[in-house]
C-alpha positions in Angstrom: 28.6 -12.6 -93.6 32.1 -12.1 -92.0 33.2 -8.5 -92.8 36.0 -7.7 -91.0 39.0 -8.7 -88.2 40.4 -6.7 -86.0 43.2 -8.6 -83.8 43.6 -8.0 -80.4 47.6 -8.2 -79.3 49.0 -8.2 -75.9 50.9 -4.9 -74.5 53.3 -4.5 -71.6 53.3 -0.8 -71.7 50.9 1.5 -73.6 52.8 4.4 -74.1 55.5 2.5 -75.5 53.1 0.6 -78.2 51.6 3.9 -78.8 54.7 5.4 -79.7 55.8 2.8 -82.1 52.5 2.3 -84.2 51.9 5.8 -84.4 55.9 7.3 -84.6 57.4 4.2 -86.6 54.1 2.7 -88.6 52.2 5.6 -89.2 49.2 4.2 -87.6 46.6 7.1 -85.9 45.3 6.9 -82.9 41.6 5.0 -83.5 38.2 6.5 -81.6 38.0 9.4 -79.5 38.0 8.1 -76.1 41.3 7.1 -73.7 40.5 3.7 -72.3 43.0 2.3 -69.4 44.2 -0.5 -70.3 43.5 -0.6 -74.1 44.8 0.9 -77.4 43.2 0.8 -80.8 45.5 1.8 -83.7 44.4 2.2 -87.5 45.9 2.9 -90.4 44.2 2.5 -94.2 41.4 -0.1 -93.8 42.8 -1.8 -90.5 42.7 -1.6 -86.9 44.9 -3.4 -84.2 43.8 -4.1 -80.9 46.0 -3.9 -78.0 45.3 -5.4 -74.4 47.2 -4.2 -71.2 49.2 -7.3 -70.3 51.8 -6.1 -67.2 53.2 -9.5 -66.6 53.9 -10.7 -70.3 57.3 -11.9 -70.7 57.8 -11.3 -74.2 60.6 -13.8 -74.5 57.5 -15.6 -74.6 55.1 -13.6 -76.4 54.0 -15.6 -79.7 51.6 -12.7 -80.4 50.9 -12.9 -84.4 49.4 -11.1 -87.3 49.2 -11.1 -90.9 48.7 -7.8 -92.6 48.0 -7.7 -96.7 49.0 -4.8 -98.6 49.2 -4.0 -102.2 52.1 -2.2 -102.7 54.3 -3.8 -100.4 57.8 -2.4 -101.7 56.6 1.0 -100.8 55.7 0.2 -97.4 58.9 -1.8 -97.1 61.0 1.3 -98.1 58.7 3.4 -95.9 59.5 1.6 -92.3 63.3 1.5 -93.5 63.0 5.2 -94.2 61.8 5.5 -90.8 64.7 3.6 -89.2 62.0 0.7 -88.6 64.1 -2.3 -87.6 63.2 -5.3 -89.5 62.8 -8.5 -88.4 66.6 -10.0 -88.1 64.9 -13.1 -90.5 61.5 -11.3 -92.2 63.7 -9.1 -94.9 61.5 -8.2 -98.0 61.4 -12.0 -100.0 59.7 -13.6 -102.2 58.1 -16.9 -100.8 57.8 -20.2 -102.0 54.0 -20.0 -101.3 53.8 -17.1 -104.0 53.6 -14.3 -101.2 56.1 -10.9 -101.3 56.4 -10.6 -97.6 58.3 -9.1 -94.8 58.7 -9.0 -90.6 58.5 -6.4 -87.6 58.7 -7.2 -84.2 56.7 -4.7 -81.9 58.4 -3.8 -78.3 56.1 -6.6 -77.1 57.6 -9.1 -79.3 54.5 -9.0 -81.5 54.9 -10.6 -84.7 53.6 -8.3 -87.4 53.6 -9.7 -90.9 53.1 -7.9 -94.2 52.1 -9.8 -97.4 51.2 -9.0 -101.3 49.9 -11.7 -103.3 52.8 -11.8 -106.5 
């Protein structure tokens, strides 16, 4: 019955998470239609969600998502190839739960996660 998620993540500054999903992930832009306060990014088969949060202090922001991919060593080179900065602990890894995964942080401290089953 459940077909699809589309997270919602909090955003300090619109323009700013604009220009780092679309400029540094290669996300588009989603629908047709500039709403204040809210951004909707796509890219493949998934959309993000972002809500205008002014006051987020995002020393405190534990703002998370888990994104599956299957090809994950392309994508990996593709944000370095973009000068993406990598999590400082979410390098490219293989993890003890059988996952191939690596970290981003957005500018809103966003934790972005991106996983391929091994």
């Amino acid at each position: 019955m459940l077909t699809e998620i589309n997270p919602k993540l909090p955003m300090r500054d619109k323009a700013a998470t604009k220009d780092y999903y679309v400029n540094k992930l290669g996300f588009q832009v989603f629908g047709n239609k500039d709403f204040d306060g809210y951004l909707m990014v796509s890219k493949d088969s998934i959309q993000i969600h972002f809500f205008e949060f002014k006051e987020l202090d995002s020393k405190e922001n534990y703002g998370q998502v888990y994104i599956r991919t299957n090809d994950i060593d392309k994508l990996y080179q593709t944000f370095l190839d973009n000068n993406t900065e990598i999590h400082p602990n979410g390098h490219l890894e293989i993890k003890p739960w059988g996952q191939k995964e690596f970290s981003l942080l957005d500018p809103d401290n966003n934790l972005l996660t991106f996983g391929q089953i091994i």
